[in-house]
N, C-alpha and C positions, 0 to 999 in steps of 0.2 A: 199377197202371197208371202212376202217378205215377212211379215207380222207372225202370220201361221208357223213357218218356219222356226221363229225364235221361240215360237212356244213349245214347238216339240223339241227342241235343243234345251230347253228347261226343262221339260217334263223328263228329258232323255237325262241331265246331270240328275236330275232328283231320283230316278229309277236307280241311276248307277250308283250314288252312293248308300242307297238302299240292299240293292246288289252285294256290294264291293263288305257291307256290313258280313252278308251272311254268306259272302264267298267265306271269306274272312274264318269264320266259324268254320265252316266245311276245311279248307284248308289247314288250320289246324288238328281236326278232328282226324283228317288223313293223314297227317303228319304221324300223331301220337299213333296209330295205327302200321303206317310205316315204322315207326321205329319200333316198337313192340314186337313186330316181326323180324326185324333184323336182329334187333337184341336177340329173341332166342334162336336164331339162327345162330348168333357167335357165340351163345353158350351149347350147344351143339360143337360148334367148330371148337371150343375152346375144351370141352370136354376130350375128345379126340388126339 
């Protein structure tokens, strides 16, 4: 049981840093997306 265990605890880090790559990716992409929107939201505000 113990064996099995460590195997899905491997398999589990290898998913995650697989994961964590293309959070990673999304993350950013949300970001530039957030900011884009806020930007012109303060040229908007800045206009005003």
């Amino acid at each position: 049981m113990k064996k099995k265990r460590e195997n899905d605890m491997a398999m589990t880090q290898k998913d995650l840093k697989q994961n964590a790559v293309a959070t990673d990716k999304q993350v950013k992409d949300a970001a530039k997306r957030v900011l884009n929107k806020y930007h012109k939201t303060f040229e908007k505000l800045a206009k005003n």
